[in-house]
N, C-alpha and C positions, 0 to 999 in steps of 0.2 A: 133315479133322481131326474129331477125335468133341469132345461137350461134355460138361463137366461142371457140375453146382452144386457150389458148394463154401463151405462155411461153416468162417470162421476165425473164432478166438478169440485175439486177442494180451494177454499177461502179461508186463509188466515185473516183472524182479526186483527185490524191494526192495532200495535201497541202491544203484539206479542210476545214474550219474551225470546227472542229467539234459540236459546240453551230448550227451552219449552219445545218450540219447533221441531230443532232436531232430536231429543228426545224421542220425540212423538214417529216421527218420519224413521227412525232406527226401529221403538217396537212397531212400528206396520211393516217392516220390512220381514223381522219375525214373525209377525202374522201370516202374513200373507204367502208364505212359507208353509206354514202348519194349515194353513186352509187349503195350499196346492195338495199339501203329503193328504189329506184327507179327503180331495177330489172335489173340493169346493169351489175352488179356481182352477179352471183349464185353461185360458190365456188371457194376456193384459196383452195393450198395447198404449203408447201414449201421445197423440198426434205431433206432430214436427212443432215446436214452439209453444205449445199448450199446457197449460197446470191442469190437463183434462185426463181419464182415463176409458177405455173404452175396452171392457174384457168379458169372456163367457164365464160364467159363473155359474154353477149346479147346487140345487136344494131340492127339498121334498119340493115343496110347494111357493108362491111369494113371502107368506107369512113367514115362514121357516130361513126364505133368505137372507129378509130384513133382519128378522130379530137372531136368529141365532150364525149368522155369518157375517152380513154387512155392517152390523150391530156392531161384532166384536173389534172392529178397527180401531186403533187407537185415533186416526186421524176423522171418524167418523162424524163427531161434532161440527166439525169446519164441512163435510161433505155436502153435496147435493148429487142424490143418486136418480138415476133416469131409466126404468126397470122397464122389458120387454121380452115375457117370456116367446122360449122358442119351438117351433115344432119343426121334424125332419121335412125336407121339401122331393117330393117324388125325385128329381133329378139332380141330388145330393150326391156325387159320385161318391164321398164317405158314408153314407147311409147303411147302417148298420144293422137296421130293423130284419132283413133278409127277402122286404120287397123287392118287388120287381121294377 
């Protein structure tokens, strides 16, 4: 699987129900759960003060990200996702490939 960074942005509309909200914000918490056990999410993080999220994410490909990972969020509708796939960097001291 290749990795991405991936910075979301989530925006409720005003006038949301908020029972809606948190609904919502509970099944992503199961989600996002069942995408870690399946090695689709390797880390979140969420800047100090920000309704932003900024995590490594693995899929085949972008297309495959989109639609069948990023897709499946429940809070995905309110999203704004900012996709940037990633490649190992020579002096990655995690680097895994077996380069030198």
């Amino acid at each position: 699987m290749r990795e991405f960074l991936v910075e979301i942005t989530t925006t409720v509309p005003e006038a949301t129900d908020p029972a809606e909200v948190d609904r919502r914000r509970a099944a992503e918490a199961v989600r996002a759960a069942e995408l870690a056990a399946a090695g689709n999410l390797v880390r979140l993080w969420r800047p100090v003060g920000e309704l932003r999220s900024i995590g490594v994410w693995r899929a085949a490909d972008e297309a495959e990200l989109h639609e069948k990972v990023l897709g499946t969020l429940p809070l995905r509708p309110w999203m704004t996702p900012t996709v940037t796939p990633l490649e190992s960097h020579p002096n990655d001291p995690a680097r895994v490939d077996g380069s030198p």
